[in-house]
N, C-alpha and C positions, 0 to 999 in steps of 0.2 A: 676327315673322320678321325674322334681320337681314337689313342690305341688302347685295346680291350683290356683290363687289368687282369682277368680272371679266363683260363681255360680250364672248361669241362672235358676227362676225357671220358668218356663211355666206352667201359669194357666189357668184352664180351666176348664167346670161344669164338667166332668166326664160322665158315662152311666154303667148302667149294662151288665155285663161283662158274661151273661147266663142269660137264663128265672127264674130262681130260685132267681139273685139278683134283679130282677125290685121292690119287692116292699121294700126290703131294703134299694134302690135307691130310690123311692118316698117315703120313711118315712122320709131320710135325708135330703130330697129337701123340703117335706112340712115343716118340723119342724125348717126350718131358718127364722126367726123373719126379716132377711133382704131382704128377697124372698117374705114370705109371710106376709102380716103385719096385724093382727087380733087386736082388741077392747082386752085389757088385755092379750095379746096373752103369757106376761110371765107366766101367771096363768096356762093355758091351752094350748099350743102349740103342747108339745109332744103329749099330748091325742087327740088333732086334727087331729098331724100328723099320727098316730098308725090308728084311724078310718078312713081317706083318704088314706091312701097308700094300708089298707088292701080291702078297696073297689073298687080302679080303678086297681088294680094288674091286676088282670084276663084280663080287657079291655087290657091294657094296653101291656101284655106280648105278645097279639094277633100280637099287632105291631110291636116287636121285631121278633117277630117269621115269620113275612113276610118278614122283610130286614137279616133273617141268624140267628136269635136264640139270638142274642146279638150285642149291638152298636158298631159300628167301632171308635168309637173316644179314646181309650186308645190307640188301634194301630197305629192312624192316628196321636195322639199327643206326642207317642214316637220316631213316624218315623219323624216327626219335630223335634224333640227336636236335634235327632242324627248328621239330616240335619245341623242344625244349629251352633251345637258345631264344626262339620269339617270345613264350614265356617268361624267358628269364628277363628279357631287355624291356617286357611290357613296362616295368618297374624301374628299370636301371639303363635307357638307352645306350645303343654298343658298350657295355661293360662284360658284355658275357661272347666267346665265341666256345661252339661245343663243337666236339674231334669224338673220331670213332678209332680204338685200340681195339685188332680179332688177339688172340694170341694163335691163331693154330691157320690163318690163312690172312692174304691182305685183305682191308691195309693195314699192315702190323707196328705193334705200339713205336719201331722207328720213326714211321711215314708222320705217327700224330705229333710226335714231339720233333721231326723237319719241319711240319705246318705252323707247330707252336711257336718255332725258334722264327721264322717266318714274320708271325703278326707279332713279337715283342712281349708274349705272354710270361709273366713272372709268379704268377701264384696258379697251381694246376689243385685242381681238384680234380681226384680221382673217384668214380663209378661205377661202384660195382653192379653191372646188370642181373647180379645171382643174389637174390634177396637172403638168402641162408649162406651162411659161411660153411666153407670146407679149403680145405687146403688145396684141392686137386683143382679147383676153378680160382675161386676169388686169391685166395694164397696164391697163386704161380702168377696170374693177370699182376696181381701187383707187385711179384717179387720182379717179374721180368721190366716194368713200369721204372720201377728206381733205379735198376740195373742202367737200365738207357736212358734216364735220367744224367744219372751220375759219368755216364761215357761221353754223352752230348752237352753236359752242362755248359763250356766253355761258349755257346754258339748260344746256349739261352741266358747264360751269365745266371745269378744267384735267383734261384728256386724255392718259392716255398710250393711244398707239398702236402693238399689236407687228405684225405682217406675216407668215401663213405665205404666200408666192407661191408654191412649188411641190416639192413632194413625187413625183418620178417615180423613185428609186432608193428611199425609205422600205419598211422592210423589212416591215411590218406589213400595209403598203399592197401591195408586192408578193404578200405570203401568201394577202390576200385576192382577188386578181385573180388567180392563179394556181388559186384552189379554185374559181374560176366558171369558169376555164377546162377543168377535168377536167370540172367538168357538162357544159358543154358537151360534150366529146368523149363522155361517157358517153350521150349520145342518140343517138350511131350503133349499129349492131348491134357487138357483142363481136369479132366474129371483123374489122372493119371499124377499128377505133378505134384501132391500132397506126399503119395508115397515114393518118389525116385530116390536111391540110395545115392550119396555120393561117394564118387572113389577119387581119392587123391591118389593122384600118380606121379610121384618124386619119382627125376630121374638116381638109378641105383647110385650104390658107393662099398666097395669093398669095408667090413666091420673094421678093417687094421686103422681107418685112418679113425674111428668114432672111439676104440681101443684108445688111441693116440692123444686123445683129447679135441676133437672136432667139433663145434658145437651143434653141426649139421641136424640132427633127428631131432632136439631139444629146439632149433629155429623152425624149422618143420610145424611142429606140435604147436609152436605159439601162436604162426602164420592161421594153422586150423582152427584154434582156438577164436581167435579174430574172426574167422570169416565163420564160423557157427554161431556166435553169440550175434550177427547182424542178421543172419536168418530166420533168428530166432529160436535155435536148437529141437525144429521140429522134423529134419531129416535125418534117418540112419546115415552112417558113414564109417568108412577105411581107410587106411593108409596102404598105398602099396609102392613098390617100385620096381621102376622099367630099364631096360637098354645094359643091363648085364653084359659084361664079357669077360672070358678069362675063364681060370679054374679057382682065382679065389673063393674064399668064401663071401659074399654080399650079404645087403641087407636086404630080408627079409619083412613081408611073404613079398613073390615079384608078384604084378600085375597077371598073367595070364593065368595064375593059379588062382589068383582070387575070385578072377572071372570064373573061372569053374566050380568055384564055392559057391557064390551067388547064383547061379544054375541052379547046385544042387538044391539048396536052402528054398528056390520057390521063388526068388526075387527075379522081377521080370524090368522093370526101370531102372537103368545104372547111368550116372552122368559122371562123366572119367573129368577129372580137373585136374591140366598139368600143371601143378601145385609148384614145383622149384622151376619152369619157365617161362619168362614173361612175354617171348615171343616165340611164332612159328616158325621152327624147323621140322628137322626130320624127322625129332623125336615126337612130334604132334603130328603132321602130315602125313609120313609114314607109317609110324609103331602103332599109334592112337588109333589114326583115323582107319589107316588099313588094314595093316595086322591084328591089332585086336578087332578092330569093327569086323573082320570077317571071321574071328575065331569066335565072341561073342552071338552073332549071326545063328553062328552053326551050334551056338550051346540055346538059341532061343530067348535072348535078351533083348531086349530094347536100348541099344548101345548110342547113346551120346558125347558129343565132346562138348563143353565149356567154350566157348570164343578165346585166344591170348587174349593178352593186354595190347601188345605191339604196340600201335601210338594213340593209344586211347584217350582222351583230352583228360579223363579223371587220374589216371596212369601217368600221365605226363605233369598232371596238377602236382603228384605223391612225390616226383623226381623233382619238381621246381624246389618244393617244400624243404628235399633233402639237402640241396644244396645249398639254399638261405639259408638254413640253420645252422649248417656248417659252418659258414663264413661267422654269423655271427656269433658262434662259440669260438673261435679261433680268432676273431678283432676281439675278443675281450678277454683271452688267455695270455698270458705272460709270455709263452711259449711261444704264440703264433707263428713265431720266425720258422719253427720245426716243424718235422714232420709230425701231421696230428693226425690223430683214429676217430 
Protein backbone atom coordinates (compact mmCIF):
# COMPACT_ATOMS: atom_id res chain seq x y z
CA UNK A 1 0.00 0.00 0.00
CA UNK A 2 1.33 3.53 -0.81
CA UNK A 3 1.73 5.97 1.63
CA UNK A 4 -1.13 8.51 2.13
CA UNK A 5 0.18 12.00 1.08
CA UNK A 6 -2.55 13.97 2.85
CA UNK A 7 -3.98 13.66 6.62
CA UNK A 8 -7.42 14.97 7.56
CA UNK A 9 -7.60 16.03 11.01
CA UNK A 10 -11.23 16.48 12.39
CA UNK A 11 -11.41 18.81 15.03
CA UNK A 12 -13.74 18.91 17.52
CA UNK A 13 -14.40 19.95 21.51
CA UNK A 14 -14.48 16.24 22.60
CA UNK A 15 -16.84 14.85 25.70
CA UNK A 16 -16.31 12.46 28.39
CA UNK A 17 -16.17 9.17 27.51
CA UNK A 18 -17.85 7.74 31.20
CA UNK A 19 -19.32 9.51 34.31
CA UNK A 20 -15.91 9.12 35.98
CA UNK A 21 -14.15 11.48 32.93
CA UNK A 22 -16.68 14.47 33.25
CA UNK A 23 -14.71 16.33 35.62
CA UNK A 24 -11.45 15.74 34.00
CA UNK A 25 -13.32 16.91 31.04
CA UNK A 26 -14.38 20.10 32.73
CA UNK A 27 -10.98 20.81 34.27
CA UNK A 28 -9.67 20.70 30.64
CA UNK A 29 -12.27 22.78 29.22
CA UNK A 30 -12.10 25.43 32.29
CA UNK A 31 -8.44 25.76 32.28
CA UNK A 32 -8.20 27.06 28.28
CA UNK A 33 -7.23 30.79 28.60
CA UNK A 34 -8.95 30.68 24.97
CA UNK A 35 -12.42 29.25 26.20
CA UNK A 36 -12.31 30.89 29.33
CA UNK A 37 -10.75 34.29 29.67
CA UNK A 38 -10.08 35.42 33.48
CA UNK A 39 -8.50 38.95 34.75
CA UNK A 40 -4.64 37.48 35.06
CA UNK A 41 -5.95 34.06 34.24
CA UNK A 42 -2.10 32.99 33.50
CA UNK A 43 -1.71 33.34 37.28
CA UNK A 44 -4.56 31.30 38.27
CA UNK A 45 -6.37 29.41 35.64
CA UNK A 46 -5.51 25.86 36.42
CA UNK A 47 -6.54 26.51 40.21
CA UNK A 48 -9.73 27.99 38.85
CA UNK A 49 -10.10 25.35 36.67
CA UNK A 50 -9.45 22.29 39.61
CA UNK A 51 -12.17 24.39 41.98
CA UNK A 52 -14.87 24.61 38.89
CA UNK A 53 -14.67 21.23 37.32
CA UNK A 54 -14.59 19.68 41.00
CA UNK A 55 -17.85 21.63 41.83
CA UNK A 56 -20.06 21.25 38.87
CA UNK A 57 -18.82 17.42 38.31
CA UNK A 58 -21.76 15.90 40.41
CA UNK A 59 -24.27 18.40 38.56
CA UNK A 60 -22.87 17.87 35.73
CA UNK A 61 -22.50 13.87 35.41
CA UNK A 62 -26.35 13.81 36.21
CA UNK A 63 -26.59 14.95 32.66
CA UNK A 64 -24.41 12.49 31.16
CA UNK A 65 -26.02 9.95 33.08
CA UNK A 66 -29.52 10.80 31.51
CA UNK A 67 -28.35 10.75 27.72
CA UNK A 68 -26.24 6.94 28.35
CA UNK A 69 -23.49 7.47 30.99
CA UNK A 70 -21.35 9.15 28.51
CA UNK A 71 -21.26 11.62 25.22
CA UNK A 72 -21.75 10.30 21.96
CA UNK A 73 -19.40 12.71 20.13
CA UNK A 74 -16.12 10.43 20.04
CA UNK A 75 -18.24 7.92 18.22
CA UNK A 76 -20.15 10.34 16.17
CA UNK A 77 -16.67 12.07 15.15
CA UNK A 78 -14.91 8.72 14.34
CA UNK A 79 -17.97 7.66 12.40
CA UNK A 80 -17.20 10.92 10.29
CA UNK A 81 -14.17 10.89 10.11
CA UNK A 82 -14.35 7.00 8.53
CA UNK A 83 -17.18 8.50 6.39
CA UNK A 84 -15.17 10.81 5.03
CA UNK A 85 -11.85 9.09 4.21
CA UNK A 86 -14.09 6.38 1.95
CA UNK A 87 -15.20 9.56 0.28
CA UNK A 88 -12.37 11.03 -0.21
CA UNK A 89 -10.30 7.79 -1.65
CA UNK A 90 -13.67 7.08 -3.86
CA UNK A 91 -11.60 9.56 -6.28
CA UNK A 92 -8.07 9.28 -5.08
CA UNK A 93 -7.33 5.66 -3.85
CA UNK A 94 -5.19 5.56 -0.27
CA UNK A 95 -4.28 9.23 -0.82
CA UNK A 96 -6.51 10.42 2.11
CA UNK A 97 -6.20 8.88 5.84
CA UNK A 98 -8.70 11.06 8.18
CA UNK A 99 -7.64 11.39 12.48
CA UNK A 100 -9.87 12.83 15.01
CA UNK A 101 -8.20 15.90 17.36
CA UNK A 102 -11.00 16.42 20.83
CA UNK A 103 -9.31 19.42 22.38
CA UNK A 104 -10.85 18.99 25.85
CA UNK A 105 -10.89 14.93 26.13
CA UNK A 106 -9.10 12.06 24.08
CA UNK A 107 -7.97 11.39 21.75
CA UNK A 108 -6.31 14.63 21.90
CA UNK A 109 -4.70 16.50 18.94
CA UNK A 110 -1.05 14.66 20.33
CA UNK A 111 -2.45 11.07 19.75
CA UNK A 112 -3.59 12.41 15.93
CA UNK A 113 -0.38 13.75 14.98
CA UNK A 114 1.57 10.25 16.88
CA UNK A 115 -0.82 8.47 14.20
CA UNK A 116 0.16 10.85 11.53
CA UNK A 117 3.85 10.78 12.27
CA UNK A 118 3.08 6.82 12.14
CA UNK A 119 1.61 6.60 8.43
CA UNK A 120 4.31 9.17 6.98
CA UNK A 121 1.73 11.99 6.60
CA UNK A 122 3.27 15.35 5.18
CA UNK A 123 0.60 17.75 4.30
CA UNK A 124 -2.19 17.86 7.18
CA UNK A 125 -5.29 19.47 6.47
CA UNK A 126 -6.99 20.82 9.16
CA UNK A 127 -11.05 20.59 10.15
CA UNK A 128 -12.82 22.48 11.59
CA UNK A 129 -15.98 20.63 12.84
CA UNK A 130 -17.57 24.32 14.11
CA UNK A 131 -19.00 25.79 10.77
CA UNK A 132 -18.73 29.51 12.34
CA UNK A 133 -15.74 30.81 13.63
CA UNK A 134 -14.99 32.12 17.23
CA UNK A 135 -11.97 32.08 18.89
CA UNK A 136 -13.08 30.04 22.01
CA UNK A 137 -13.60 26.64 19.72
CA UNK A 138 -12.19 26.75 16.23
CA UNK A 139 -9.19 29.49 17.30
CA UNK A 140 -7.93 27.25 20.38
CA UNK A 141 -8.56 23.65 18.16
CA UNK A 142 -6.10 25.08 16.02
CA UNK A 143 -3.79 27.16 17.99
CA UNK A 144 -3.14 23.99 20.14
CA UNK A 145 -3.01 21.93 16.44
CA UNK A 146 0.39 23.95 15.45
CA UNK A 147 1.54 24.23 18.93
CA UNK A 148 1.96 20.23 18.57
CA UNK A 149 2.77 20.37 15.35
CA UNK A 150 5.62 22.40 15.86
CA UNK A 151 6.92 20.28 19.13
CA UNK A 152 6.42 17.00 17.21
CA UNK A 153 7.65 18.09 13.99
CA UNK A 154 11.11 16.34 14.05
CA UNK A 155 9.09 12.72 13.98
CA UNK A 156 6.83 14.11 11.01
CA UNK A 157 9.92 15.93 9.35
CA UNK A 158 8.70 19.06 7.10
CA UNK A 159 4.72 19.82 7.31
CA UNK A 160 2.56 21.57 5.24
CA UNK A 161 -0.36 22.81 7.07
CA UNK A 162 -3.85 23.87 5.06
CA UNK A 163 -6.69 25.28 7.52
CA UNK A 164 -10.40 24.79 6.70
CA UNK A 165 -11.64 27.43 9.89
CA UNK A 166 -15.01 27.83 8.73
CA UNK A 167 -17.57 26.89 6.43
CA UNK A 168 -21.06 28.75 7.40
CA UNK A 169 -22.17 29.90 3.74
CA UNK A 170 -20.66 26.43 2.00
CA UNK A 171 -23.26 25.39 -0.25
CA UNK A 172 -23.13 21.69 0.09
CA UNK A 173 -23.15 22.21 3.83
CA UNK A 174 -26.10 24.41 3.60
CA UNK A 175 -28.06 21.62 1.36
CA UNK A 176 -27.47 19.29 3.91
CA UNK A 177 -28.75 21.23 6.98
CA UNK A 178 -31.63 22.39 5.22
CA UNK A 179 -32.68 18.49 4.29
CA UNK A 180 -32.57 17.90 8.40
CA UNK A 181 -34.50 20.72 8.64
CA UNK A 182 -37.69 19.56 6.31
CA UNK A 183 -37.27 16.19 8.77
CA UNK A 184 -37.72 18.02 11.14
CA UNK A 185 -40.72 19.96 10.31
CA UNK A 186 -42.13 16.63 8.69
CA UNK A 187 -42.72 15.37 12.39
CA UNK A 188 -45.39 17.59 12.98
CA UNK A 189 -48.92 16.60 11.64
CA UNK A 190 -49.37 17.67 7.75
CA UNK A 191 -52.11 20.10 8.20
CA UNK A 192 -49.62 21.80 11.17
CA UNK A 193 -46.10 22.07 9.32
CA UNK A 194 -46.81 25.23 6.95
CA UNK A 195 -46.97 27.14 10.18
CA UNK A 196 -43.83 25.76 12.62
CA UNK A 197 -41.61 28.55 13.68
CA UNK A 198 -38.10 27.72 13.53
CA UNK A 199 -35.77 28.47 16.40
CA UNK A 200 -32.07 28.42 15.81
CA UNK A 201 -30.38 27.42 18.72
CA UNK A 202 -26.46 28.57 18.58
CA UNK A 203 -24.62 27.40 21.27
CA UNK A 204 -24.08 30.92 23.52
CA UNK A 205 -20.77 33.00 23.60
CA UNK A 206 -19.85 35.67 25.94
CA UNK A 207 -20.40 39.59 23.82
CA UNK A 208 -16.40 40.17 24.74
CA UNK A 209 -15.10 37.84 22.24
CA UNK A 210 -17.92 39.45 19.17
CA UNK A 211 -16.55 42.97 21.11
CA UNK A 212 -13.17 41.50 20.06
CA UNK A 213 -13.78 40.98 16.44
CA UNK A 214 -15.36 37.26 16.20
CA UNK A 215 -16.99 36.68 13.15
CA UNK A 216 -19.37 34.25 15.10
CA UNK A 217 -23.18 35.91 14.86
CA UNK A 218 -22.22 37.46 11.28
CA UNK A 219 -21.34 33.33 10.33
CA UNK A 220 -24.47 32.49 12.24
CA UNK A 221 -26.71 34.86 10.13
CA UNK A 222 -25.29 33.63 6.86
CA UNK A 223 -25.68 29.91 7.76
CA UNK A 224 -29.67 31.09 8.20
CA UNK A 225 -29.62 32.85 5.53
CA UNK A 226 -28.78 29.61 3.42
CA UNK A 227 -30.91 27.52 4.90
CA UNK A 228 -34.18 29.95 4.52
CA UNK A 229 -33.67 30.77 1.01
CA UNK A 230 -33.79 26.62 0.35
CA UNK A 231 -37.04 26.58 2.11
CA UNK A 232 -38.26 28.91 0.45
CA UNK A 233 -38.57 31.66 3.23
CA UNK A 234 -42.16 30.59 3.96
CA UNK A 235 -41.47 29.88 7.86
CA UNK A 236 -41.14 32.46 10.77
CA UNK A 237 -37.89 32.06 12.67
CA UNK A 238 -35.32 33.13 15.52
CA UNK A 239 -32.21 33.12 16.58
CA UNK A 240 -31.52 32.14 20.05
CA UNK A 241 -28.70 30.83 22.17
CA UNK A 242 -28.13 28.12 24.75
CA UNK A 243 -25.63 26.51 27.43
CA UNK A 244 -24.72 29.81 29.16
CA UNK A 245 -22.38 29.96 32.13
CA UNK A 246 -20.71 32.29 34.28
CA UNK A 247 -21.67 35.86 35.27
CA UNK A 248 -20.65 37.32 31.88
CA UNK A 249 -22.62 38.97 29.91
CA UNK A 250 -23.67 36.50 26.78
CA UNK A 251 -25.33 36.78 23.82
CA UNK A 252 -28.55 37.25 23.60
CA UNK A 253 -31.98 36.39 23.89
CA UNK A 254 -31.00 32.61 25.33
CA UNK A 255 -33.20 29.89 24.17
CA UNK A 256 -35.62 29.31 27.30
CA UNK A 257 -36.59 32.94 27.12
CA UNK A 258 -37.66 32.67 23.75
CA UNK A 259 -39.57 29.65 24.53
CA UNK A 260 -41.50 31.64 26.73
CA UNK A 261 -42.12 34.37 24.21
CA UNK A 262 -43.40 31.94 21.78
CA UNK A 263 -46.06 30.75 24.52
CA UNK A 264 -47.02 33.98 25.10
CA UNK A 265 -47.26 35.32 21.36
CA UNK A 266 -49.82 32.11 20.53
CA UNK A 267 -47.17 29.97 18.68
CA UNK A 268 -47.85 26.52 19.27
CA UNK A 269 -45.22 24.60 16.66
CA UNK A 270 -41.54 25.31 17.36
CA UNK A 271 -38.68 23.30 15.70
CA UNK A 272 -35.46 24.12 17.72
CA UNK A 273 -32.32 23.64 15.16
CA UNK A 274 -29.04 23.26 16.69
CA UNK A 275 -27.76 25.76 14.12
CA UNK A 276 -23.69 25.88 15.39
CA UNK A 277 -23.72 21.82 15.96
CA UNK A 278 -23.17 19.44 13.63
CA UNK A 279 -23.38 16.52 15.89
CA UNK A 280 -25.14 15.04 19.07
CA UNK A 281 -23.99 15.86 22.19
CA UNK A 282 -25.10 17.16 25.38
CA UNK A 283 -25.93 20.34 24.21
CA UNK A 284 -28.85 18.44 21.92
CA UNK A 285 -29.59 15.40 23.84
CA UNK A 286 -29.69 16.93 26.96
CA UNK A 287 -30.52 20.97 26.82
CA UNK A 288 -32.75 20.59 23.56
CA UNK A 289 -34.19 17.37 23.87
CA UNK A 290 -34.71 17.46 27.76
CA UNK A 291 -34.52 20.49 29.27
CA UNK A 292 -36.10 22.68 27.00
CA UNK A 293 -38.51 19.72 25.74
CA UNK A 294 -39.89 19.66 29.24
CA UNK A 295 -39.93 23.44 29.83
CA UNK A 296 -41.65 23.91 26.40
CA UNK A 297 -44.09 20.98 27.47
CA UNK A 298 -45.07 22.82 30.46
CA UNK A 299 -45.53 26.36 28.60
CA UNK A 300 -47.84 24.17 25.98
CA UNK A 301 -45.74 23.99 22.70
CA UNK A 302 -45.41 21.50 20.39
CA UNK A 303 -41.43 21.30 20.90
CA UNK A 304 -39.33 19.58 18.24
CA UNK A 305 -35.75 18.97 17.58
CA UNK A 306 -34.07 18.96 13.81
CA UNK A 307 -32.04 15.57 13.31
CA UNK A 308 -27.79 16.64 13.62
CA UNK A 309 -25.96 16.17 10.72
CA UNK A 310 -23.46 13.52 12.43
CA UNK A 311 -22.59 11.24 9.38
CA UNK A 312 -25.01 12.14 7.13
CA UNK A 313 -23.89 11.08 3.59
CA UNK A 314 -25.02 14.75 2.24
CA UNK A 315 -22.85 16.15 5.39
CA UNK A 316 -20.21 14.07 4.65
CA UNK A 317 -20.64 14.99 0.62
CA UNK A 318 -20.18 19.21 2.26
CA UNK A 319 -16.83 17.95 4.23
CA UNK A 320 -15.42 15.84 0.88
CA UNK A 321 -16.14 19.17 -0.95
CA UNK A 322 -14.17 21.14 1.59
CA UNK A 323 -11.25 19.43 1.54
CA UNK A 324 -10.73 19.12 -2.43
CA UNK A 325 -10.99 22.54 -2.76
CA UNK A 326 -8.55 23.19 -0.45
CA UNK A 327 -5.92 21.15 -1.82
CA UNK A 328 -6.65 22.54 -4.90
CA UNK A 329 -6.34 26.19 -4.00
CA UNK A 330 -3.24 25.49 -2.19
CA UNK A 331 -1.45 23.11 -5.44
CA UNK A 332 -2.07 26.32 -7.33
CA UNK A 333 -0.81 28.87 -4.74
CA UNK A 334 2.75 29.98 -4.77
CA UNK A 335 2.58 29.57 -1.08
CA UNK A 336 1.36 25.98 -0.77
CA UNK A 337 4.55 25.17 1.18
CA UNK A 338 2.80 27.35 4.22
CA UNK A 339 0.51 27.48 6.28
CA UNK A 340 -2.72 28.34 4.28
CA UNK A 341 -6.51 29.58 5.75
Amino acid sequence: MNTPPYGVVLLNLGGPDSLEGVEPFLYNLFRDPDLIQLPLGLFWQKRFAKLVSRRRAQTVREYYRLIGGKSPLNEITHAQAKALEARLNQKSPEQFRCYVAMRYAPPFTAQAIKEMAKDGIHTVIALSLYPHYTTATTGSSLWELRKQLAGKSPALGAVDLLEIDRWPDDEKYLDALASQVRRGIEQFPVEKQAGVELLFSAHGLPETFIRKGDPYVADLERTIAGVLSRLGGQHPWRLSYQSRAGRARWLEPATDSVLKLLAQTGRKEVLAIPISFVSDHIETLYEIDLLFGDEAKALGLDFRRAPSLNDDPLFIEALAGLVERKLTAARSSPAAGETQK
